[in-house]
N, C-alpha and C positions, 0 to 999 in steps of 0.2 A: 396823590393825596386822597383821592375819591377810593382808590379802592382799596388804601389803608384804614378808610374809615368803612366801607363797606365789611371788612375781615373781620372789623372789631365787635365789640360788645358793650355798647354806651350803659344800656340798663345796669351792667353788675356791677357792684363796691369791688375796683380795685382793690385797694385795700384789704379784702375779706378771701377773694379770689381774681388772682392779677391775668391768669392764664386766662379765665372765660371771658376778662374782660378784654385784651389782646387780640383774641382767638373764634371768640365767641360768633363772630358771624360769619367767619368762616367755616367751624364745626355743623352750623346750623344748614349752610349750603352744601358740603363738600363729603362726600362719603367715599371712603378709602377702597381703590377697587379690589375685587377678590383675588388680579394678579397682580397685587403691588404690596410693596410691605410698608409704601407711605407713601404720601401724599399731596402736592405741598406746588405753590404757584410755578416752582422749575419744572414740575412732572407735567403740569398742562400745557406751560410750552414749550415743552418738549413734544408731547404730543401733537398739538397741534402744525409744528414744526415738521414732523415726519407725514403729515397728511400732505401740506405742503410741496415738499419733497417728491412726494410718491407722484404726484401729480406733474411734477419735474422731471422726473425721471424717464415717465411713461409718454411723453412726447413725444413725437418723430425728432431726429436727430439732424435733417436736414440744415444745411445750412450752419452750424452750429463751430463753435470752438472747437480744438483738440480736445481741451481740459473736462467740457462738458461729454462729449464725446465717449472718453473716457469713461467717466462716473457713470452714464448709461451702458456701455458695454458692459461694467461692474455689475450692474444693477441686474440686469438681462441675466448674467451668467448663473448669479445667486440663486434667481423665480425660476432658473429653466433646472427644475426637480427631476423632469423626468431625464436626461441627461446626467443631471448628476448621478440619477441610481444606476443610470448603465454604464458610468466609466467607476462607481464603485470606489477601492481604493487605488485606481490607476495614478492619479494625479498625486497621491501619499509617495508612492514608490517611485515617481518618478523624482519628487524633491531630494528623498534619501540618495536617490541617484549622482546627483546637483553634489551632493554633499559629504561622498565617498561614503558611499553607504553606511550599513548599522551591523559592529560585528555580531549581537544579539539575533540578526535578521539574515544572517551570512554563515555559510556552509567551513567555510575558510578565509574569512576577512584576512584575518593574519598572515595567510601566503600570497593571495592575489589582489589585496587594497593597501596592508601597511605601506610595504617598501614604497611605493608612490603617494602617499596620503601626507599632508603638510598642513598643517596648525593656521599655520597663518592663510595658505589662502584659503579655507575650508570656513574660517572663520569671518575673510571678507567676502565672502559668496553669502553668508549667513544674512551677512549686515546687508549687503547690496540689494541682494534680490528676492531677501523673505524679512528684512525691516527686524532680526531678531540679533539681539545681540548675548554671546555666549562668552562667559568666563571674563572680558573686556569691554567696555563700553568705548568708544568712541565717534566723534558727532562734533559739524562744525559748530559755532555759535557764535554771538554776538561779544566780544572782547571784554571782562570787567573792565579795565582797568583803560579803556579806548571804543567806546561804540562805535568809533567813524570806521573798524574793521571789524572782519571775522578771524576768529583762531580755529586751530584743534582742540579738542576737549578730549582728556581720557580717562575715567570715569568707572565703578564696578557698576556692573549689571544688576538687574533685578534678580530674583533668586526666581527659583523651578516654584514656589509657594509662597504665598504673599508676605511674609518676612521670617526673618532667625526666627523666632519664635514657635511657629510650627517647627521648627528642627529643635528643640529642647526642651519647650515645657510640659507638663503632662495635661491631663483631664481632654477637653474638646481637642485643645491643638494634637494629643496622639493619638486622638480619633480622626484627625483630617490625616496626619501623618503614614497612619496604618494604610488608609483608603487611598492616600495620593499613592501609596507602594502598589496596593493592588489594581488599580489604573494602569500603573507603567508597564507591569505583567501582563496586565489583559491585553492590551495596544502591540506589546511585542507579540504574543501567544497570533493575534490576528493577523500581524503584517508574516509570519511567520507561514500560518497556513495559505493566507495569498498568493506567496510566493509559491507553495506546494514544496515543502518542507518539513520535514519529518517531526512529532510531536516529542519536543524534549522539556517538559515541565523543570526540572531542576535546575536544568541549563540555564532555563531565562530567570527563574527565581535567584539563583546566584546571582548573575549578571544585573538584574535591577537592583538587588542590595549592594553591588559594587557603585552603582551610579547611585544610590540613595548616603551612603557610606561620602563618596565626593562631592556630593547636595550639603550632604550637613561639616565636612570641611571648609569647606568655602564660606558657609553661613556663620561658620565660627571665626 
């Protein structure tokens, strides 16, 4: 309650301006940071929370849970930058790997990955061990209709862009549309020269319009 009254604005006529009066002492303390696009009692404890955190994190691990354990190995792997820039995009390639590679990223997918590549397990490899789910959603849960169990759920996925929408409307959404296309091109064009693979610009340009072409099927 104190610091609802603290946020507010006793001085102003409701009435005249309801927002200063609301708001008002919180506008007067709070100024919007220059990398936030707002600003509001969830972002500070949020913040404060990750300070927190960091301070969690950066403990010796001695003695400690798996679970915490864990979350510092996390932690550790993300700050160690310089590591990351020398395995580069090793660990990208290696997932593709995981996941019967990418014919866009492949000399000959079609003679030496189809005949052995399968839907289904390619897609419980997705869900298991990279948390991403493709084409199908499935996920145990809490039973409507019985909370004393859990079921199966199955469910459509989230799309490749934050809803249908980007896949049909015009103005901003076909300016995100355009640029999510030239994304998928750049990302193959790269993992393409990694591999050391000969530069074929139309190849991969066909190719991400066939995966943008089955983005905006599925969205419809």
């Amino acid at each position: 309650a104190a610091r609802i009254i603290q946020n507010m604005d006793p001085t102003a006529d409701p009435c005249k301006d309801f927002y200063q009066y609301a708001c008002g002492g919180w506008l007067n303390r709070h100024i919007i940071p220059e990398t936030s696009s707002r600003y509001s009692i969830f972002d500070i404890l949020r913040d404060e929370l990750e300070i927190i955190l960091k301070g969690v994190l950066e403990t010796s691990d001695q003695g400690d849970r798996q679970a915490f354990q864990k979350a510092k190995i996390l932690y550790k792997s993300c700050m160690n930058e310089s590591l990351i820039e020398q395995r580069d995009s090793l660990p990208l390639l290696e997932a593709l790997t995981m996941v019967g590679d990418w014919p866009v990223a492949s000399a000959d997918w079609n003679k030496t990955k189809e005949p052995n590549w399968s839907m289904e397990e390619k897609l419980s490899i997705m869900n298991s061990r990279f948390n991403k789910r493709v084409l199908i959603d499935m996920f145990v849960w809490n039973d409507d209709r019985d909370s004393s169990r859990h079921i199966i759920y199955i469910d459509q996925p989230s799309l490749g862009m934050p809803s249908r929408d980007y896949y049909f409307n015009g103005g901003n959404y076909q300016r995100v549309r355009e640029a999510y296309l030239q994304f998928m091109i750049s990302i193959a064009k790269m993992i393409r020269e990694d591999k050391n693979m000969s530069k074929d610009d139309s190849f991969v340009q066909e190719e991400m319009m066939k995966v943008m072409e089955l983005e905006t099927e599925i969205a419809n």
